[in-house]
MARDRENTOR-699951 format. One record per residue: residue number from 1; x, y, z of N, C-alpha, C in turn. Coordinates in nm, 3 decimals. Example, Ala and Ser with C-alpha at 12.3 -4.5 7.8 and 13.67 -1.06 7.14 Angstrom:
 num    n_xx    n_yy    n_zz   ca_xx   ca_yy   ca_zz    c_xx    c_yy    c_zz
   1   1.319  -0.569   0.780   1.230  -0.450   0.780   1.320  -0.330   0.780
   2   1.285  -0.225   0.708   1.367  -0.106   0.714   1.290   0.003   0.787
This chain:
 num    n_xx    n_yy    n_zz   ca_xx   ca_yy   ca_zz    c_xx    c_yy    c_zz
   1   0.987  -0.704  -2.383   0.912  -0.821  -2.337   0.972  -0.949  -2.398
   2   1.000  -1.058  -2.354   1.055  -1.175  -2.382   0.948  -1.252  -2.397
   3   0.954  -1.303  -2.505   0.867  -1.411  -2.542   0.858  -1.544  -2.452
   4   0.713  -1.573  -2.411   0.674  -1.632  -2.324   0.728  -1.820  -2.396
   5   0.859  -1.903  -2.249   0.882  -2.044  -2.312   0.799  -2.118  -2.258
   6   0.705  -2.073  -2.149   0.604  -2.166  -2.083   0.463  -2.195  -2.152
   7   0.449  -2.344  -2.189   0.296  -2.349  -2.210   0.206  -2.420  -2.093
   8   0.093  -2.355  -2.074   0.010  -2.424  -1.930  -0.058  -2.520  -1.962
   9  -0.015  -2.668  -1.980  -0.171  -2.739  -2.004  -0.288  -2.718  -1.952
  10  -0.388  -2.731  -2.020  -0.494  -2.749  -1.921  -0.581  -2.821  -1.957
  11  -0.585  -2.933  -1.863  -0.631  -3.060  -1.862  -0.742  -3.123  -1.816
  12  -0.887  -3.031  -1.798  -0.987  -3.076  -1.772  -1.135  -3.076  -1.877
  13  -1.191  -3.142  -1.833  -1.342  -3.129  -1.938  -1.400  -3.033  -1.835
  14  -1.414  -2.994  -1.743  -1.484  -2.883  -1.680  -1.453  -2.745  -1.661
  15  -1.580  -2.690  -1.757  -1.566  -2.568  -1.820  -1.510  -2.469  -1.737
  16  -1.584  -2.449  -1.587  -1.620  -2.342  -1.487  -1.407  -2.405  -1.415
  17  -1.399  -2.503  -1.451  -1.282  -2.532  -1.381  -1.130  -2.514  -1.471
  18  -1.191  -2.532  -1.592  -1.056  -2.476  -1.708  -1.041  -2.291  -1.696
  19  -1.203  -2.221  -1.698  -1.190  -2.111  -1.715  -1.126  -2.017  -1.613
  20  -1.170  -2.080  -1.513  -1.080  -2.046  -1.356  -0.929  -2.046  -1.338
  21  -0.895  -2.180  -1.410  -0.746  -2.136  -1.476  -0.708  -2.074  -1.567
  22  -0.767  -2.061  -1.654  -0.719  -1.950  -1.735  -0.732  -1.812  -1.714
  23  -0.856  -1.742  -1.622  -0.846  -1.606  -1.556  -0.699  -1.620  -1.480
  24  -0.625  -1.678  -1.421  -0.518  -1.661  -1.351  -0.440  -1.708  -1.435
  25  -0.400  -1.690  -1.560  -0.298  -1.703  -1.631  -0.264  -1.618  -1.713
  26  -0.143  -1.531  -1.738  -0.100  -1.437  -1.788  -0.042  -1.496  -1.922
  27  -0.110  -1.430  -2.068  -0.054  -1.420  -2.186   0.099  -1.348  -2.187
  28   0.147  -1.324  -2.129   0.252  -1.240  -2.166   0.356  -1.336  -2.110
  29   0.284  -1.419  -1.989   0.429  -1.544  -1.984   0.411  -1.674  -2.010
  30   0.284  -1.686  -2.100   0.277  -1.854  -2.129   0.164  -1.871  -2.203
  31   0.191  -1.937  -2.324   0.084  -2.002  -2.441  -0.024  -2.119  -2.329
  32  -0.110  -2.120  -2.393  -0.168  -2.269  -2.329  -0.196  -2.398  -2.426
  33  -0.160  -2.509  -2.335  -0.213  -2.607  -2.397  -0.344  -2.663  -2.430
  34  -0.419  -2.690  -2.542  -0.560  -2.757  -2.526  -0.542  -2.920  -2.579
  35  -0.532  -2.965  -2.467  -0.517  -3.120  -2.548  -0.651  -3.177  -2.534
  36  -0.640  -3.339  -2.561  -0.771  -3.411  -2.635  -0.894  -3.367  -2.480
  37  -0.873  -3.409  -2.341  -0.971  -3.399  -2.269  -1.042  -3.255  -2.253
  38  -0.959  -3.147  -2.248  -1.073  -3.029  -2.249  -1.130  -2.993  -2.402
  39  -1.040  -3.046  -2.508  -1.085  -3.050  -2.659  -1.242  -3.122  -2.659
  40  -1.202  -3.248  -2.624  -1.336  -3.326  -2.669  -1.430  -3.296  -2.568
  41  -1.439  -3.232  -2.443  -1.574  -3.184  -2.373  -1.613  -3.075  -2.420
  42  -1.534  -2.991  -2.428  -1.523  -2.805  -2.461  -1.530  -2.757  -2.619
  43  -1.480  -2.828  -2.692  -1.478  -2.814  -2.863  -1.396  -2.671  -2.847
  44  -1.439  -2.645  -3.008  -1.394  -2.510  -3.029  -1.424  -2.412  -2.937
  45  -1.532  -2.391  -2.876  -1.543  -2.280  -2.803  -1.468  -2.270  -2.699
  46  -1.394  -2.360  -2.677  -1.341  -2.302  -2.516  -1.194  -2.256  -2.610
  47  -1.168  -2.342  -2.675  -1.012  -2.260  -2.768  -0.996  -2.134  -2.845
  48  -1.149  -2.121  -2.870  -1.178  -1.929  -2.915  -1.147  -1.867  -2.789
  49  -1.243  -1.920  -2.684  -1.224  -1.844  -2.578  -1.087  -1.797  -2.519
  50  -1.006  -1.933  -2.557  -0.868  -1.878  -2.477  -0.825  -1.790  -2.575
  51  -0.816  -1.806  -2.724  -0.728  -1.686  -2.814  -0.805  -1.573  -2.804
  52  -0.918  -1.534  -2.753  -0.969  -1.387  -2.749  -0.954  -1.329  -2.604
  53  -0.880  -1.437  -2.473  -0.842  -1.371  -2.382  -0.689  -1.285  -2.428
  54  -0.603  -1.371  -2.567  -0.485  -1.306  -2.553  -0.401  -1.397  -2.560
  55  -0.440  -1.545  -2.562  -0.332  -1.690  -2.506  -0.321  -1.722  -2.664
  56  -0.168  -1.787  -2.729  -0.151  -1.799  -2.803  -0.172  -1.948  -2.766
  57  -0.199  -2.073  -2.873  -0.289  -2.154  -2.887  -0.187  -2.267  -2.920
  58  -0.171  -2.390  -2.779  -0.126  -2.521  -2.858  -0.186  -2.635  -2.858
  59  -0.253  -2.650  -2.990  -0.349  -2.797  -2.982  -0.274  -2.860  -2.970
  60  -0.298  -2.931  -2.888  -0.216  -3.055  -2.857  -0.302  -3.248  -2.876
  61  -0.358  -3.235  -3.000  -0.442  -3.351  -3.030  -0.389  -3.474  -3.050
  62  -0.283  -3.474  -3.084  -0.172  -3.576  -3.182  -0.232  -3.668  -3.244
  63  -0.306  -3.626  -3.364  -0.322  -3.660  -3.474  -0.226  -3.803  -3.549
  64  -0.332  -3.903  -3.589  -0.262  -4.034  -3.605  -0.350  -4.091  -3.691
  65  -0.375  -4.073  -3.798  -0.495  -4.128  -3.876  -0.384  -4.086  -4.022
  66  -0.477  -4.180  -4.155  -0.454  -4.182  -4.274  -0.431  -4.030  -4.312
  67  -0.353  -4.056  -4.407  -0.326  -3.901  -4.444  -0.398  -3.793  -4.488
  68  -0.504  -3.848  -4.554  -0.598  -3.763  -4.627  -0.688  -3.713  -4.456
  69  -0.698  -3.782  -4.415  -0.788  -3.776  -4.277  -0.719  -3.659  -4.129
  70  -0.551  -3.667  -4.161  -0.544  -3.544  -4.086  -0.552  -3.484  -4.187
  71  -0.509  -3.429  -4.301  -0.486  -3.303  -4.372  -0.660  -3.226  -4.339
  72  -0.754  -3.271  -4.369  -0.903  -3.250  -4.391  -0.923  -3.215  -4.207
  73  -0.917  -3.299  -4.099  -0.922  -3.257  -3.971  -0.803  -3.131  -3.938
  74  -0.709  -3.099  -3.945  -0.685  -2.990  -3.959  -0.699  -2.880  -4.063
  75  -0.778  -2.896  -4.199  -0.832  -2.794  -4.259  -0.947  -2.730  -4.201
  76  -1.047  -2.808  -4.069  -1.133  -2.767  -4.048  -1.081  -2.714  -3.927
  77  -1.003  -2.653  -3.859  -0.961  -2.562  -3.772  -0.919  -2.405  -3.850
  78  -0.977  -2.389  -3.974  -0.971  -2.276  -4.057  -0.995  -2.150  -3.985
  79  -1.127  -2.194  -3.900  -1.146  -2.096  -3.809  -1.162  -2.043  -3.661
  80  -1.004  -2.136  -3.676  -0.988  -2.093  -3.536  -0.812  -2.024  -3.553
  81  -0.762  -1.989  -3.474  -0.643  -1.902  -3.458  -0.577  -2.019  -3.388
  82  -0.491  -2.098  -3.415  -0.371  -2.158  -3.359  -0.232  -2.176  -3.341
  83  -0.143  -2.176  -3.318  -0.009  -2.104  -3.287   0.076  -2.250  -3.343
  84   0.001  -2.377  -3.264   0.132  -2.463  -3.297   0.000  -2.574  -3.298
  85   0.015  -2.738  -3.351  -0.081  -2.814  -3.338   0.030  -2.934  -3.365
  86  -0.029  -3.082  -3.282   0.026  -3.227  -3.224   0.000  -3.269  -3.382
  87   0.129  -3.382  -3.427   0.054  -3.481  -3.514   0.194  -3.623  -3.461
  88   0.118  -3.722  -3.454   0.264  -3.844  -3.445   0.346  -3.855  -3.561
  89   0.453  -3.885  -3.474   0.585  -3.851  -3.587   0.567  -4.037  -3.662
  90   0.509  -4.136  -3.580   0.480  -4.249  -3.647   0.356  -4.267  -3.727
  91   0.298  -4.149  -3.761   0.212  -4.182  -3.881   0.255  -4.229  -4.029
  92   0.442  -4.155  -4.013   0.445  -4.171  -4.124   0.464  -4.005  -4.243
  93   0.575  -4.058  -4.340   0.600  -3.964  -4.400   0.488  -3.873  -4.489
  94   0.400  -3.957  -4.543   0.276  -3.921  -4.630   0.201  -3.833  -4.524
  95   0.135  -3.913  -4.443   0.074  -3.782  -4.336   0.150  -3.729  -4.273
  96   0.264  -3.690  -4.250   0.274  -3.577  -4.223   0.362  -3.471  -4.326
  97   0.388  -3.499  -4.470   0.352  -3.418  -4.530   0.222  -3.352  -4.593
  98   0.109  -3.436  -4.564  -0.034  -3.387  -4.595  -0.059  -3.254  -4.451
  99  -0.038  -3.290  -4.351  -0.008  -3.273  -4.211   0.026  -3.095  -4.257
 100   0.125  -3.076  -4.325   0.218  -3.043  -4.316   0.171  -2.941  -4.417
 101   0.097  -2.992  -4.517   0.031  -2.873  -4.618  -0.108  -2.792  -4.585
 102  -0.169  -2.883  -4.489  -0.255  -2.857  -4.413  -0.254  -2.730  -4.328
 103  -0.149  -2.750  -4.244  -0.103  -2.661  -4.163  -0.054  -2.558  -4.205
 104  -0.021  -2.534  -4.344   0.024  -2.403  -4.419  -0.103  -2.306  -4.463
 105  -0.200  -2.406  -4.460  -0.316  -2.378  -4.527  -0.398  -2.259  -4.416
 106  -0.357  -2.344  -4.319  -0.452  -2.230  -4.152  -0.344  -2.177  -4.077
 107  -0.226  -2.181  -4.134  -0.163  -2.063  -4.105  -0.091  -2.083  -3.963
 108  -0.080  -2.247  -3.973  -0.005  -2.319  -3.784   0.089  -2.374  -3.798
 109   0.155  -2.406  -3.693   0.310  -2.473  -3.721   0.282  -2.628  -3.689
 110   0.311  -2.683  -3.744   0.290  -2.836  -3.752   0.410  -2.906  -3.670
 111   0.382  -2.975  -3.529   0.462  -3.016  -3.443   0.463  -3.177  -3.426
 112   0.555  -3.268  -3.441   0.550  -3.400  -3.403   0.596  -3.461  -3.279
 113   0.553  -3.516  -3.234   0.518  -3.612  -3.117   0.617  -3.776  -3.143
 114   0.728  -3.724  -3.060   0.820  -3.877  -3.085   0.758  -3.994  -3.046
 115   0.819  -3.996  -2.876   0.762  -4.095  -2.748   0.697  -4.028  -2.673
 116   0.538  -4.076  -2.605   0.531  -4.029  -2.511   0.622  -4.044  -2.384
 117   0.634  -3.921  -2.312   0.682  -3.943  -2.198   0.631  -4.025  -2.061
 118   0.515  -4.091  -2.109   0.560  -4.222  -2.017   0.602  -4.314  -1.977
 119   0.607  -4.308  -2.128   0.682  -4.439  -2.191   0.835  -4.477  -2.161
 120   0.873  -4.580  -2.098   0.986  -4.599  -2.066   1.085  -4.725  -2.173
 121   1.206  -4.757  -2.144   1.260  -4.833  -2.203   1.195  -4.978  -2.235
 122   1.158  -5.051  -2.130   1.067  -5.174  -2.151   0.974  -5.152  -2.261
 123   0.888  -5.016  -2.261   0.773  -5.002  -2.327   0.820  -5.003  -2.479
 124   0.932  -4.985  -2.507   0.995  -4.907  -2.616   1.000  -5.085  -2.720
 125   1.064  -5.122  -2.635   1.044  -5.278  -2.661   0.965  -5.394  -2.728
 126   0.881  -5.372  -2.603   0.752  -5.426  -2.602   0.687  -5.389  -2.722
 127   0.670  -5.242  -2.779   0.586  -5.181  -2.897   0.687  -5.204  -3.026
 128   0.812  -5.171  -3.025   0.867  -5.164  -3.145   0.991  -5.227  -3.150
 129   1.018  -5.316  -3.035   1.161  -5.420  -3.050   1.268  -5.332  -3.061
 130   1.289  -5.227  -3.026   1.355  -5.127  -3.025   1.402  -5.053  -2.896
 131   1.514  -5.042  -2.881   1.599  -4.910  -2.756   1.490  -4.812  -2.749
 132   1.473  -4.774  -2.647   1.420  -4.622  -2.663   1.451  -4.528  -2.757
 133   1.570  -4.491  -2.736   1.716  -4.394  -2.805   1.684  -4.393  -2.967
 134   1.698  -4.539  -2.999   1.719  -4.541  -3.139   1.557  -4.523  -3.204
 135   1.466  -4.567  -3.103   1.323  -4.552  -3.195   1.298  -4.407  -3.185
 136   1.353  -4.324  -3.100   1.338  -4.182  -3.054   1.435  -4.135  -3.214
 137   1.550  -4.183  -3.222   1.596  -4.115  -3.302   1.576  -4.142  -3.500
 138   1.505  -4.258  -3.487   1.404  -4.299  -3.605   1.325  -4.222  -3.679
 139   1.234  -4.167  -3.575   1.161  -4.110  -3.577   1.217  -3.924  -3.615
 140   1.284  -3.853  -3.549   1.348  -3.764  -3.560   1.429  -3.717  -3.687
 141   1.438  -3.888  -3.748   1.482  -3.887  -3.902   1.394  -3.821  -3.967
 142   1.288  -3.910  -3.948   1.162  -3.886  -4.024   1.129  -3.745  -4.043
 143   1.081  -3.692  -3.936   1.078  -3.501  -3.910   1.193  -3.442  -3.996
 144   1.318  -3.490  -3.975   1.393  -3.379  -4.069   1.379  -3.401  -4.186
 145   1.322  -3.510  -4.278   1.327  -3.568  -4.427   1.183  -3.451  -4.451
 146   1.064  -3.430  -4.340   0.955  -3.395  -4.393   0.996  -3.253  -4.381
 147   1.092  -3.220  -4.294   1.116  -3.063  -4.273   1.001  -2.984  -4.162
 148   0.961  -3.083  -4.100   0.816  -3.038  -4.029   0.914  -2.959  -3.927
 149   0.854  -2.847  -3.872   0.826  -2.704  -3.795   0.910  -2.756  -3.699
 150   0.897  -2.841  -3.581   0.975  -2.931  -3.499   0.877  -3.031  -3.422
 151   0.914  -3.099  -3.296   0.926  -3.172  -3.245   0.833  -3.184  -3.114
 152   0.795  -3.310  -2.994   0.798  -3.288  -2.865   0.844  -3.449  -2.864
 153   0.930  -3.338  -2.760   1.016  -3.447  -2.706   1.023  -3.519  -2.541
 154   1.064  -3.612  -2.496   1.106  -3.554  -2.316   1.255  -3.479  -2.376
 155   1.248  -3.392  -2.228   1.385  -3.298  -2.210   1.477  -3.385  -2.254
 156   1.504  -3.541  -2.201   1.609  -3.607  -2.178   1.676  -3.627  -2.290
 157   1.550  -3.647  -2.433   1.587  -3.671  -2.565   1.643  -3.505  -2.641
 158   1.669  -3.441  -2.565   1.695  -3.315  -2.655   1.837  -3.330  -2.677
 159   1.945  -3.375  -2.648   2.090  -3.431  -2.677   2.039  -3.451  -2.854
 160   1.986  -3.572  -2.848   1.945  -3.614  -2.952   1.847  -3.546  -3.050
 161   1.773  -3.484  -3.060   1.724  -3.416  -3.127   1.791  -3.286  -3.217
 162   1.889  -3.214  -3.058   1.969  -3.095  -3.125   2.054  -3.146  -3.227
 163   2.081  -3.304  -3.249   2.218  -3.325  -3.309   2.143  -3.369  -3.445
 164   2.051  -3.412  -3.449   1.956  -3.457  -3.561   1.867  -3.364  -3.660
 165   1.822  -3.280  -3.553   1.741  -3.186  -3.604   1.797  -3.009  -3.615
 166   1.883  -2.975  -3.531   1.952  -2.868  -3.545   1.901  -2.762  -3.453
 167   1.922  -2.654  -3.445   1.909  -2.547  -3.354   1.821  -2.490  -3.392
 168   1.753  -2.500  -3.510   1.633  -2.399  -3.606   1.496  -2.482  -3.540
 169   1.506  -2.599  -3.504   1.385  -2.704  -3.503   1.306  -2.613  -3.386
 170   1.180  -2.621  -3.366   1.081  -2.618  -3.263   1.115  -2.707  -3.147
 171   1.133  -2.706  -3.039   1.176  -2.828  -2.961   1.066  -2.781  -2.839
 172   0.986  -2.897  -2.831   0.853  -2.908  -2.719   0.902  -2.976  -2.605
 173   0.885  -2.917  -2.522   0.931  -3.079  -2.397   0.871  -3.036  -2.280
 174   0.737  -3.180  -2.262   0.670  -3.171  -2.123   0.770  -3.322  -2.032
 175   0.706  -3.303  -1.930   0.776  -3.366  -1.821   0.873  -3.276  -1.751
 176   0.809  -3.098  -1.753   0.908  -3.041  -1.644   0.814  -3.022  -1.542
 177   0.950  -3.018  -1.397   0.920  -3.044  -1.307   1.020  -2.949  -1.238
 178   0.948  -2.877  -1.077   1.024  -2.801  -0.983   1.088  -2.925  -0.915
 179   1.032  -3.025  -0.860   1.077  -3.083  -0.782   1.066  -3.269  -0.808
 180   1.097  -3.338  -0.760   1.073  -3.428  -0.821   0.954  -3.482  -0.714
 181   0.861  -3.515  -0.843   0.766  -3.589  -0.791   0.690  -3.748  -0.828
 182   0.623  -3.822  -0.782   0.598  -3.984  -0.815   0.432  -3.929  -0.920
 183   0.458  -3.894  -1.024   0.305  -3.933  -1.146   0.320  -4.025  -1.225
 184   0.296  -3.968  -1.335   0.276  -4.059  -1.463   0.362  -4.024  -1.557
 185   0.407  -3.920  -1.548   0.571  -3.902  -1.605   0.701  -3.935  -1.610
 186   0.760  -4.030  -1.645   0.880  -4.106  -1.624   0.985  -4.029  -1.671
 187   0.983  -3.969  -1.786   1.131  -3.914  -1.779   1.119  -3.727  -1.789
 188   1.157  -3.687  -1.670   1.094  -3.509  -1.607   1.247  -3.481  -1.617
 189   1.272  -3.336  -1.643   1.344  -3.249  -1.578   1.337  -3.089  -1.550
 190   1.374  -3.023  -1.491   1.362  -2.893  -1.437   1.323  -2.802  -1.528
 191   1.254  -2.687  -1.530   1.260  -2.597  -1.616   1.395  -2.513  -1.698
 192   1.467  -2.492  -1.599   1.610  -2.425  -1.612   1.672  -2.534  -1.727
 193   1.696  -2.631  -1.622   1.743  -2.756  -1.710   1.756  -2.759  -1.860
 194   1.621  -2.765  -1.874   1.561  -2.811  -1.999   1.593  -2.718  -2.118
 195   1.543  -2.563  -2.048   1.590  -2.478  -2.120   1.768  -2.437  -2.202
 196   1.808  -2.463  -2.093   1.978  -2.479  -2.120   1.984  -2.604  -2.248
 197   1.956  -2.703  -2.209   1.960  -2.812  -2.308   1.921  -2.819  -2.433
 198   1.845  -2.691  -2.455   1.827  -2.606  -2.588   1.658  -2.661  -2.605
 199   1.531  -2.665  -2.520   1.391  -2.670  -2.517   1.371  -2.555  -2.611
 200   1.291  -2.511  -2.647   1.224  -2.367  -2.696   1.087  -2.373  -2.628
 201   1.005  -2.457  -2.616   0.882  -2.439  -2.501   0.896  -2.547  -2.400
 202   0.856  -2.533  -2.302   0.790  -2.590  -2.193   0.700  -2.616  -2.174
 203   0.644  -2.730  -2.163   0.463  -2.776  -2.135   0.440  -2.790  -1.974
 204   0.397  -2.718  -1.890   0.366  -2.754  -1.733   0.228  -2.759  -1.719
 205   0.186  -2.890  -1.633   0.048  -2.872  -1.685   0.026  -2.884  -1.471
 206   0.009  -3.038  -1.429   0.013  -2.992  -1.295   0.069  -2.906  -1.202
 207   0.208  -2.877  -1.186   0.299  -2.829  -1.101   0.237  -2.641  -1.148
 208   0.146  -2.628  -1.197   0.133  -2.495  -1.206  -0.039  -2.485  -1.186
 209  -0.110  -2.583  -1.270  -0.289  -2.567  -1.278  -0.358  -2.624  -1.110
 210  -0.258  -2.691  -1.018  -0.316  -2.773  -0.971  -0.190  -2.723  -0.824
 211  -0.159  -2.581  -0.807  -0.099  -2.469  -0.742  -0.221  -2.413  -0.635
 212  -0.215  -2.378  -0.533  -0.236  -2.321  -0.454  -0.281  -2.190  -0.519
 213  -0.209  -2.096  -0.540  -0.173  -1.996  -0.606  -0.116  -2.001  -0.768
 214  -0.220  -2.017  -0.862  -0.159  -2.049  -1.016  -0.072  -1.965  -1.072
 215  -0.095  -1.831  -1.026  -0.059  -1.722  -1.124   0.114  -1.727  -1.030
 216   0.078  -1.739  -0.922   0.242  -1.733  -0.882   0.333  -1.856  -0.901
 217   0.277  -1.921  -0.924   0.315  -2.072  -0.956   0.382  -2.064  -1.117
 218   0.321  -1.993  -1.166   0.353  -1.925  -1.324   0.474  -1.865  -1.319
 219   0.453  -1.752  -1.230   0.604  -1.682  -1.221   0.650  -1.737  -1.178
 220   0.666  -1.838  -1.101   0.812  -1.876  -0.998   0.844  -1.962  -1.161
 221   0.784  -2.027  -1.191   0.840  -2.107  -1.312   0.932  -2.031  -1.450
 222   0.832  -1.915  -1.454   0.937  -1.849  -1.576   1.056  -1.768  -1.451
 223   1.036  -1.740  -1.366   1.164  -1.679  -1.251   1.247  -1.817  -1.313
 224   1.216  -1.899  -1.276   1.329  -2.042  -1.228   1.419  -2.084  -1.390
 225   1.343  -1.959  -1.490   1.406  -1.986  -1.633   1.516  -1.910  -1.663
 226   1.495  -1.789  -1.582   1.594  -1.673  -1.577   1.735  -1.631  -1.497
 227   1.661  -1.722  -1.374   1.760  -1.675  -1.280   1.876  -1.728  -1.293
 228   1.994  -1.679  -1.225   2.143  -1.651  -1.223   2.172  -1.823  -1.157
């Protein structure tokens, strides 16, 4: 069995409508995501629920507060089972070595959050007077000085990351896409793609939850990782 590179977001506050996706999602080819909107309607219980179907667990909160304030918000996930969990890589070295002891503590891999991927070059600007590239790769400093677990990146920045962070790092990257489509994602690339470019997970959250058919929508995606 090959370890599953797909994670499924799933991106709603409605219970009867998250759980529906998750009956059609197979543990054996993809972790799921719980980020802040089904977090903050659903709480813990819907994230027990997914680790006792079998789904290995990625909070995806991205944590951005004083240091003492994540270490203590992720001590209180003690009891829950989590696989990997969000913190911003611009909090800063202090939190995310608190981040970072925290996460040793409950037994999770502590992941940082560069740019979002909506964020485009203008934006990069506008916030930090900075290239995209170079605030992307600022940041990436930062992660290797703390030694944190790895990264999420867009695909596009993984050039940069592999050369910064190395082949051992965790490398996250949402914005994949079968086909190209007009959202809220600015910088997407393919599953295959991404993977070649040295990804270790995949985050798909529409192009699979928001499928006709989810569960085949699943496989064609890990198919489209394998094939020749």
């Amino acid at each position: 069995m090959i370890d599953p590179r797909i994670i499924v977001a799933i991106d709603t506050f409605d219970f009867e409508k998250a759980n529906a996706i998750l009956e059609q999602l197979n543990p054996n080819l993809c972790l799921v995501k719980i980020g802040s909107v089904v977090f903050n309607a659903l709480g813990k219980s819907f994230l027990k629920h997914a680790s006792s179907q079998g789904f290995k667990i990625f909070l995806d909160l991205k944590l951005h507060d004083i240091p003492n304030t994540v270490h203590e918000t992720i001590i209180g996930f003690n009891d829950c089972k989590i696989d990997m969990l969000t913190v911003h890589l611009s909090g800063g070295e202090e939190m995310l070595r608190k981040a970072m002891l925290a996460g040793k503590y409950i037994n999770t891999k502590v992941i940082g959050v560069s740019m979002l991927t909506s964020l485009e070059e203008e934006d990069s600007f506008a916030l930090f007077d900075n290239k995209l590239e170079d605030q992307i790769s600022n940041l990436f400093k930062i992660a290797i000085k703390v030694n944190i677990d790895g990264i999420v990146c867009s695909p596009h920045e993984l050039k940069i990351a592999n050369t910064i962070l190395g082949s051992h790092s965790i490398k996250i990257t949402p914005g994949i896409r079968d086909i190209k489509v007009e959202d809220d994602q600015a910088r997407t690339m393919s599953a295959k793609e991404a993977i070649a470019k040295g990804s270790t997970f995949l985050v798909i959250g529409r192009p699979i939850t928001e499928a006709e058919n989810i569960s085949q929508a699943l496989q064609n995606f890990n198919n489209s990782i394998y094939e020749k």
